[in-house]
C-alpha positions in Angstrom: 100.8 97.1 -149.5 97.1 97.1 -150.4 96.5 100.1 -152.7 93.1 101.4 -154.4 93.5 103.1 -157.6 90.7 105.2 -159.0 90.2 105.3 -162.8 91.1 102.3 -165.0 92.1 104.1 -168.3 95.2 104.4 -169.7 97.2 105.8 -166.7 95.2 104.2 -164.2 95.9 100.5 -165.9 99.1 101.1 -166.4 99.9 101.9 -162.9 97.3 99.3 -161.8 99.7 96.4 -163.7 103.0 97.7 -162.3 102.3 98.0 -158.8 100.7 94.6 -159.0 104.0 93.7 -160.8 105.9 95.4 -157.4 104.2 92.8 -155.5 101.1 95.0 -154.3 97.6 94.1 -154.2 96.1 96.6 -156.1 92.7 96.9 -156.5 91.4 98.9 -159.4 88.5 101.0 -159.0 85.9 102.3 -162.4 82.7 104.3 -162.8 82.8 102.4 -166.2 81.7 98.6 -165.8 83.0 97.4 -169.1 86.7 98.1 -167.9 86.0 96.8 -164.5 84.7 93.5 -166.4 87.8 93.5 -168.8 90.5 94.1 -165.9 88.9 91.0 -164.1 88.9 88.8 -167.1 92.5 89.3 -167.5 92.3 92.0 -170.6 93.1 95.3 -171.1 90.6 98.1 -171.3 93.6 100.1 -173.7 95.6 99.3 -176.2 99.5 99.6 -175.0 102.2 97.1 -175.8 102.3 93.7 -173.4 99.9 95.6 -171.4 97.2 92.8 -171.7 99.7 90.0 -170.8 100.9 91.9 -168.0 97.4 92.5 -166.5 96.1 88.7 -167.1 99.6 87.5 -165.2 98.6 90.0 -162.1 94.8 88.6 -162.2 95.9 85.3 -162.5 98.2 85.7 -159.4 95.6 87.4 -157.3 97.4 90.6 -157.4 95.5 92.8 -159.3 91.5 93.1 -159.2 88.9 96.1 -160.4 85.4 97.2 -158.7 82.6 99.3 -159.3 83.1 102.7 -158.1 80.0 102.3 -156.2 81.6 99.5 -153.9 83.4 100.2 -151.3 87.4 100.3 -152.1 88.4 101.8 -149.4 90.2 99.6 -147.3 93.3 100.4 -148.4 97.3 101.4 -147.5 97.4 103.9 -150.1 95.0 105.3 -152.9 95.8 106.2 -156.0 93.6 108.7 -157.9 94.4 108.4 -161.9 91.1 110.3 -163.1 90.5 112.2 -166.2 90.8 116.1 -166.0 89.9 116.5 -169.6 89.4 120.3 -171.1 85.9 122.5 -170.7 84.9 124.1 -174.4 86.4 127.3 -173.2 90.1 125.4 -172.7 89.6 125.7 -168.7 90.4 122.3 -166.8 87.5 120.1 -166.1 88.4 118.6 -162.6 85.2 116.9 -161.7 86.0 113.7 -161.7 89.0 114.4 -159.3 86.3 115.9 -156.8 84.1 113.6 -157.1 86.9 110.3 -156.4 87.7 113.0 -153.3 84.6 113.3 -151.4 83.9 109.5 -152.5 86.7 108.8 -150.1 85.6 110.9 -147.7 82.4 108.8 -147.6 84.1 106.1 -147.8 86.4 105.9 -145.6 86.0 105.3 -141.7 88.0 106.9 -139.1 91.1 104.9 -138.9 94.4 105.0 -136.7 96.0 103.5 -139.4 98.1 106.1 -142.0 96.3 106.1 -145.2 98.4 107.9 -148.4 96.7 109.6 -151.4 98.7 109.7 -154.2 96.8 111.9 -157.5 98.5 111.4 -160.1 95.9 112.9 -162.3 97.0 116.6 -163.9 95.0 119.5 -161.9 96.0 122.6 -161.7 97.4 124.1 -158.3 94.1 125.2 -157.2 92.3 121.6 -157.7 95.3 120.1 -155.5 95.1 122.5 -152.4 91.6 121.8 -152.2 92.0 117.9 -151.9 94.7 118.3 -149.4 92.8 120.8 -147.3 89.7 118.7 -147.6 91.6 115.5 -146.2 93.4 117.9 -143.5 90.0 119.2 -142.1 88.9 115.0 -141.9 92.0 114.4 -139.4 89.8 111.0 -138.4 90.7 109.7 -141.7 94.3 110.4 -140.8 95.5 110.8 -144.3 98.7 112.3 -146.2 98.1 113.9 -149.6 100.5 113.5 -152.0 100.6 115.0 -155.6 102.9 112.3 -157.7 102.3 113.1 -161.6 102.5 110.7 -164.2 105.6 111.2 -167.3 104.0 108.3 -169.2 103.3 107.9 -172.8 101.1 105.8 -174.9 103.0 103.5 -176.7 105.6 102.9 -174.3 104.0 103.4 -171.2 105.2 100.0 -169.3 108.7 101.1 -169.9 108.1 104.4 -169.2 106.9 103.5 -165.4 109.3 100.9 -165.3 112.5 103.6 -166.3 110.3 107.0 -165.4 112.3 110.3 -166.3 112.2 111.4 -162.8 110.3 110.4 -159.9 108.3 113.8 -158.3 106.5 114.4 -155.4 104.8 116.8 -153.8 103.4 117.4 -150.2 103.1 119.9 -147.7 103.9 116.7 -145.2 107.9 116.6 -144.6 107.5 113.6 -142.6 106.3 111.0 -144.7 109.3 108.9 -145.9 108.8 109.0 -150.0 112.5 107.5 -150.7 110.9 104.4 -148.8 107.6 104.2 -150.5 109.6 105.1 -154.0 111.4 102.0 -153.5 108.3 100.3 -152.9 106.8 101.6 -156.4 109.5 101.5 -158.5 111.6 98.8 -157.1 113.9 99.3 -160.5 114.7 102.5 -160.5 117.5 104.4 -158.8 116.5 107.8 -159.4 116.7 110.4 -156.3 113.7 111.6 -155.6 111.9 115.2 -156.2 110.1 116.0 -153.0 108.8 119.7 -153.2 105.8 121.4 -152.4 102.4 120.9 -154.1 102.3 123.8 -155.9 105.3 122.9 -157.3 105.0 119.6 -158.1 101.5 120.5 -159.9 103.2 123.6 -162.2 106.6 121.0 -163.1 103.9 118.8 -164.8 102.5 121.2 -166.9 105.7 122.8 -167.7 107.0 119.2 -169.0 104.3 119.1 -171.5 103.8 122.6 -172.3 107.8 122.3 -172.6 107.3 119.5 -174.8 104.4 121.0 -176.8 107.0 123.9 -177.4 110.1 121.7 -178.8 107.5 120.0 -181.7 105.9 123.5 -182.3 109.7 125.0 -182.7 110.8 122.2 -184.7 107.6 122.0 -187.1 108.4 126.2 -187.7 112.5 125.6 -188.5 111.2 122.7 -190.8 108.6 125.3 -192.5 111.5 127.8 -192.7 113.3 125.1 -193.9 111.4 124.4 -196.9 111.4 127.9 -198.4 114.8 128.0 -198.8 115.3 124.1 -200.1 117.3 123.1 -196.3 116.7 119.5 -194.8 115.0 120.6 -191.7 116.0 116.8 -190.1 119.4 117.9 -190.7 119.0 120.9 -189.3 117.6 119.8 -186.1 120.4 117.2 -186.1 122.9 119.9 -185.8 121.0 121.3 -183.1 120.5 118.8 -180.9 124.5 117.7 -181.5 125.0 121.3 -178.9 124.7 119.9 -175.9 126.3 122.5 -173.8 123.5 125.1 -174.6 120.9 123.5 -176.8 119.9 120.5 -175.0 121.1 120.8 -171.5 119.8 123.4 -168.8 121.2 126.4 -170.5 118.6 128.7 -170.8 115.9 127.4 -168.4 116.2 129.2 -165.5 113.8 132.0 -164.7 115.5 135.3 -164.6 116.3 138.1 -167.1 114.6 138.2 -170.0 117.2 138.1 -173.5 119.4 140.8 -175.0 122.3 141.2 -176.2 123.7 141.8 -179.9 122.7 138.3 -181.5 119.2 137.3 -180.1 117.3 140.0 -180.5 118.3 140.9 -184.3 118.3 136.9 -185.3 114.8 136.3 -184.0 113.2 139.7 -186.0 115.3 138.4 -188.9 114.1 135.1 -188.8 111.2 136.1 -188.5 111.0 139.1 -190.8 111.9 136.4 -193.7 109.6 133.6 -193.0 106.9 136.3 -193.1 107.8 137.5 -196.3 107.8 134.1 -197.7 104.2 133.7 -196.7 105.1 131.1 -193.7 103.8 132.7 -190.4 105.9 131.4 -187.2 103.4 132.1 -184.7 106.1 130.9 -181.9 108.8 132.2 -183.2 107.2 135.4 -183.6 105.7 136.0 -179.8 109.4 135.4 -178.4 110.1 139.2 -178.8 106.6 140.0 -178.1 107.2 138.1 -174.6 110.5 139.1 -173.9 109.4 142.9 -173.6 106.5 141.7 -172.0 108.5 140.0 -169.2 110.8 143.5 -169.4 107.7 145.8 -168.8 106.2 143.5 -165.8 109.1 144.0 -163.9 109.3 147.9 -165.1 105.7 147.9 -163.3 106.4 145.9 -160.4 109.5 148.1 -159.5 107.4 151.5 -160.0 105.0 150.2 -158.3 107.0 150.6 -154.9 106.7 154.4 -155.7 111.1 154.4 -155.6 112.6 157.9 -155.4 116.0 156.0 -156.0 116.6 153.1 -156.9 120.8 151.2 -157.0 121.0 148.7 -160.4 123.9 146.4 -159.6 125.0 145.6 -163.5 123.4 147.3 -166.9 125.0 145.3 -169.6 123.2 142.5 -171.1 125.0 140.2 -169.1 127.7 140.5 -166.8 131.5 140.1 -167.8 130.7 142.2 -171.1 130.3 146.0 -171.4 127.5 145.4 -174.5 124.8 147.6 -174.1 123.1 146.4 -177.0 119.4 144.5 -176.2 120.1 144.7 -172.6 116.8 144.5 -170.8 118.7 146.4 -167.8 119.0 149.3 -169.9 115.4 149.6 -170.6 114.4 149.1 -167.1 117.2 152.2 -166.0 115.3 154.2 -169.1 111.8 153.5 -167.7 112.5 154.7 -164.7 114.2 157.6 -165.2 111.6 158.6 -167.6 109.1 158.2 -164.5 111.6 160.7 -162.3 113.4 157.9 -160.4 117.4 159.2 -159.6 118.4 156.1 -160.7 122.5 155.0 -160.1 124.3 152.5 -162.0 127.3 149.7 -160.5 128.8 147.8 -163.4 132.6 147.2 -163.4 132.8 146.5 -166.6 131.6 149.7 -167.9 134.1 152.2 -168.9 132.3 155.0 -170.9 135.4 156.7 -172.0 136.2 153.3 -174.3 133.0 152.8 -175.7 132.9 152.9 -179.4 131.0 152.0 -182.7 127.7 150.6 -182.2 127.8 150.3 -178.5 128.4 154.2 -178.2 126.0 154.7 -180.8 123.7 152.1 -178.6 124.9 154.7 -175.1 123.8 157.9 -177.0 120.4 156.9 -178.4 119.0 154.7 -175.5 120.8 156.2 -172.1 123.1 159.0 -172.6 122.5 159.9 -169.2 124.4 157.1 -168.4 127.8 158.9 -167.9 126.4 160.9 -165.2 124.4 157.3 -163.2 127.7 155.6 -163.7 129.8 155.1 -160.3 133.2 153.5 -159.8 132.1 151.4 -157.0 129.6 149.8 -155.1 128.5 151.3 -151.7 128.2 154.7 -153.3 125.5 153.3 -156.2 123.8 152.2 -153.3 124.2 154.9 -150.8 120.4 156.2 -150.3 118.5 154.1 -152.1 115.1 152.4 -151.6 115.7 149.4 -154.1 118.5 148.0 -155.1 118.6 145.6 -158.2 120.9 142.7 -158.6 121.3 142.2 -162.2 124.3 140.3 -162.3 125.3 137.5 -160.2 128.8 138.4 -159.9 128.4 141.1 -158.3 126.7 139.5 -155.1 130.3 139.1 -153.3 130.8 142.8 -153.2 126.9 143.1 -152.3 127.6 140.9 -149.4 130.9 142.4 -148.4 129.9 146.3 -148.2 126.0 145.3 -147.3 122.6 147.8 -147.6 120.6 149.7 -145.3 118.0 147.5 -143.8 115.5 149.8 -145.5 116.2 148.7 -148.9 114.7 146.2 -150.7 117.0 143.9 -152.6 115.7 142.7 -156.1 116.9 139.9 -157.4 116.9 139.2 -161.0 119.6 136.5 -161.0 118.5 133.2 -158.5 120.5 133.5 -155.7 119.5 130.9 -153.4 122.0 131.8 -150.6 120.2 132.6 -147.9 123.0 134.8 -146.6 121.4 137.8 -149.0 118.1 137.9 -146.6 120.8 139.5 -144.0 121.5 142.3 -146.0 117.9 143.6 -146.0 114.3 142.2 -147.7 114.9 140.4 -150.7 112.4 140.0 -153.3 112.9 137.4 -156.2 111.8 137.7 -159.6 110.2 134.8 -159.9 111.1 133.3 -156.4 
């Protein structure tokens, strides 16, 4: 395949070597002419391990070559666009050189019956990637596929990184094009399944990586500060962490949905906290989760009032379902909002028995939602007899959601994920973050 790739720095000579390496003829493309000079030569314009002797064995072999951005590269299979998008002073993303590799294509490139595929691998926000592809789907002569494909590379080990990638992503709004084909052709090594999902998508899964991974070195660096007040090894603390892998490092935890609660969270974060503050060490992190938490509480609090309800069914109130804890749960608050903003509000949650409650969950019932006894019904179809909205707060209760059905005039909230698409026959379903 003859590719052109579009920025020769540490991504874009990086991928330059490798798909030479596939067996491609790749030819690199630079507004700077130093790098262009250096690719040709044989050397690397960045320092990365075997790098330079991987690019001098791809010039040597005619597989690899680099040109002024102001010659035509063009005349090409695919294109690869590995740009800067550095930050603006004010923290906004600086996509200019993305634009300006986009419209040199356009200029570029002459109407062609032949497929041409552009893959950006540079990091744009959402917004910078629907513009490209609408830009190449209003030039149908140039009969060209758009494809967001992100980079997980990382100085230092980047050849190894391409060569063994994390996972291989996609993203197009064209279901045709046959990426499992052209993955194979790029990473000839690999065996991963692909990731083929939207643009959008695709765009907001690389940020989350390294915003993700910007978050695990900020957490760590906070336990090791807490660490040191109180004479702990903080690398044996993380050690024992990172041992759990049922629910520390695995996907516990990282799905969108309810926001915490409970008896344990809530009070060990403000303790946490609370003591590293008193020892003059200031968590910033650790400190915004409850600050967050409410915040992702009071959003949906405003996005459910917002439908002016007069009633409104919530399928499960304890903090999670198979427990009756009241403690922390965020379905509690959201029954207390709105009945403090006159919505009848009823309650469905098998688990609750009132009559049992005792200790600090009655004390919890008394102070918080005492008008819970009266919300509280025995089964399902009566909670949701009449009303407008009906909230799913707890996945289990979906089968008996399904079974006894709404009235095609109630919106059905979803706070849990279900991706069945069986629930959208039971009325207008609206996910929380889906």
């Amino acid at each position: 395949m003859r590719i052109a790739l579009y920025g020769l720095g540490y991504v874009g000579s990086v991928t330059a070597a490798m798909l030479a390496k596939a067996g491609h003829a790749v030819t690199g493309i630079d507004i700077n002419p130093v790098k262009v000079d250096l690719i040709n030569k044989g050397e690397s314009p960045v320092n990365e391990p075997y790098l330079a002797e991987l690019i001098r064995d791809q010039v040597i072999h005619g597989r690899l070559t680099a040109i002024k951005r102001d010659e035509n590269g063009c005349n090409s299979d695919a294109i690869f666009i590995c740009v800067g998008t550095p930050s603006r002073n004010d923290g906004a993303l600086d996509d200019s050189q993305v634009r300006q590799v986009v419209e040199e294509i356009l200029a570029n490139r002459s109407k062609s019956d032949d497929p041409l595929i552009i893959f950006n691998r540079s990091t744009c926000l959402p917004e910078t990637h629907l513009w490209a592809n609408r830009v190449f789907k209003d030039n149908s002569d140039l009969n060209a596929n758009y494809v967001v494909h992100p980079e997980f590379l990382r100085e230092g080990s980047a050849l190894s990184d391409f060569q063994s990638p994390p996972l291989l992503l996609f993203g197009t709004e064209d279901k045709t094009l046959d990426l499992e084909s052209l993955s194979k052709e790029f990473y000839p090594n690999t065996c991963l399944p692909i990731h083929n999902v939207g643009i959008v998508e695709a765009s907001i899964a690389k940020y989350a990586s390294n915003a993700f991974h910007a978050t695990k070195i900020t957490f760590a660096n906070e336990i090791g500060s807490i660490c040191n007040i109180v004479g702990a090894d903080a690398r044996s603390v993380m050690e024992i962490l990172c041992a759990d892998n049922v629910l520390n490092i695995s996907q516990a935890y990282l799905r969108p949905g309810m926001p915490y609660g409970g008896s344990c969270l809530p009070k060990d974060v403000k303790a946490l906290v609370n003591f590293a503050t008193k020892a003059k060490t200031n968590p910033e992190m650790l400190n915004s989760l409850d600050l967050s938490n409410d915040q992702q509480v009071q959003s949906l609090c405003s996005r459910i009032l917002a439908k002016n309800p007069t009633s409104v069914a919530l399928l499960g109130i304890s903090f999670k379902e198979g427990t009756d804890d009241l403690r922390g749960s965020p379905l509690v608050v959201i029954a207390r909002t709105l009945i403090d903003e006159g919505v009848n509000v009823q309650v469905y949650d098998p688990n609750i028995h009132i009559e049992k409650f005792t200790g600090v969950n009655l004390a919890f019932l008394h102070s918080m939602i005492p008008e819970l006894q009266h919300m509280s019904l025995d089964n399902l179809p009566e909670a949701i007899s009449g009303s407008e909205i009906v909230i799913l707060g707890h996945r289990n209760l979906l089968p008996e959601l399904r079974e006894h059905g709404t009235t095609r005039s109630s919106l059905i909230i979803d706070l849990v994920g279900i991706c069945e698409d069986d629930i959208r026959l039971l009325g207008d379903v609206e996910g929380l973050y889906w």
